[in-house]
C-alpha positions as CSV (number, residue, x, y, z in Angstrom):
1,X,43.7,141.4,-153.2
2,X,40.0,140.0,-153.9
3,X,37.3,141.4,-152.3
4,X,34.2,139.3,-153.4
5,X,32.0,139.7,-150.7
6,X,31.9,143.4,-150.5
7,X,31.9,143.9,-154.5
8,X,29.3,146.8,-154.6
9,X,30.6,149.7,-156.8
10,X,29.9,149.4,-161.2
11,X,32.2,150.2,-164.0
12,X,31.1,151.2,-167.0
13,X,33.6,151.4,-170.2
14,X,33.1,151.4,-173.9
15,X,35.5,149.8,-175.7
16,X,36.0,148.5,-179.4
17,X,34.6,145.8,-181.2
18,X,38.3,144.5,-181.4
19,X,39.1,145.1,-178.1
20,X,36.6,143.5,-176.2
21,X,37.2,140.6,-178.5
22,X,41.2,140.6,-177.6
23,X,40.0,141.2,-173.8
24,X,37.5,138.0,-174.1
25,X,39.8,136.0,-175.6
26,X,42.9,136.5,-172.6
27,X,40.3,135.9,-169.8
28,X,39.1,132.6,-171.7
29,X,42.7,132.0,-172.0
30,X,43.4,132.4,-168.2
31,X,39.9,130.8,-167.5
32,X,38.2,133.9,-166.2
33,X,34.8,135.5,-166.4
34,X,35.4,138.7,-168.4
35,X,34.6,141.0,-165.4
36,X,36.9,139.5,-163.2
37,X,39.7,139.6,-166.0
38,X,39.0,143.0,-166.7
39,X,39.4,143.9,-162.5
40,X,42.4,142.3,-161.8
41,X,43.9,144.1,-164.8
42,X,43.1,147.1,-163.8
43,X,43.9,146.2,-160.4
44,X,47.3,145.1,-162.0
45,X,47.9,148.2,-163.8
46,X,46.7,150.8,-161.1
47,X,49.3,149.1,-158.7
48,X,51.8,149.5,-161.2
49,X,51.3,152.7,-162.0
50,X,50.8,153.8,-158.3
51,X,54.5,152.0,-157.7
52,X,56.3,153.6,-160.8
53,X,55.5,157.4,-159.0
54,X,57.3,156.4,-155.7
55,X,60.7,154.6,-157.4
56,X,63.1,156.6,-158.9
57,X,65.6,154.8,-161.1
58,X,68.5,155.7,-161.9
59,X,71.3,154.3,-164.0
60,X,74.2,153.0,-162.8
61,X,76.5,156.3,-163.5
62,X,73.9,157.9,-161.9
63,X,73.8,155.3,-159.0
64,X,77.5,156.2,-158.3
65,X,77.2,159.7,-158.8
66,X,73.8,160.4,-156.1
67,X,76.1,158.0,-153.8
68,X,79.4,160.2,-154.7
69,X,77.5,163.4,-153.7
70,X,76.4,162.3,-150.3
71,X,79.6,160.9,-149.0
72,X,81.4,164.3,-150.2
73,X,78.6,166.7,-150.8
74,X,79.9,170.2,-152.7
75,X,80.1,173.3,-150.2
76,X,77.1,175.3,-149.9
77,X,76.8,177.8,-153.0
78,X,77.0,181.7,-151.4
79,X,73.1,181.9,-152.4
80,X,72.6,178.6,-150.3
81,X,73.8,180.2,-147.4
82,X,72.0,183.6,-147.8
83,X,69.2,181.2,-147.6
84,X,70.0,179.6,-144.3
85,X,70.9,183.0,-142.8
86,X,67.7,184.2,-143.6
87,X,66.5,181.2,-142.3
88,X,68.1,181.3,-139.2
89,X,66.9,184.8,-138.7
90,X,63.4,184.0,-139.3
91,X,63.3,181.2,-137.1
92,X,65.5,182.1,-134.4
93,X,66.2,178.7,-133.1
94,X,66.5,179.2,-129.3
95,X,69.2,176.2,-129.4
């Protein structure tokens, strides 16, 4: 996802004496200039980060469990259906 040509916006950062010279030394290292390494990392990490909110992992006893409960869900607790009564009320589907 480069976008060289429309590159208009400026980020500004302090960082450590240290860290700028472990940043430095991975853009050399991938042949970089140090603003484009520093982009596509945080490019990199913002995806990331924006992808770990929409997954939801689960183990596999979970796994088997979430699939247990949808192909024999529990009956509706008694509050559950006080809740779709009232529902049902409120709305007053014309169906």
């Amino acid at each position: 996802m480069r976008h060289e040509a429309t590159r208009s916006a400026r980020l500004e950062a302090r960082i450590s004496p240290e860290a700028l010279a472990l940043v430095k030394r991975a853009a050399d290292i991938q042949g970089r200039s140090l603003s484009d390494f520093v982009v596509a990392a945080a490019e990199e990490a913002a995806s990331r980060t924006i992808e770990e909110t929409h997954l939801i992992r689960l183990s596999v006893e979970d796994q088997r469990r979430f699939v247990a409960l949808l192909l024999d869900p529990p009956a509706p607790s008694p509050a559950l259906e006080r809740a779709r009564e009232a529902h049902a009320r409120l709305i007053q589907d014309p169906r």
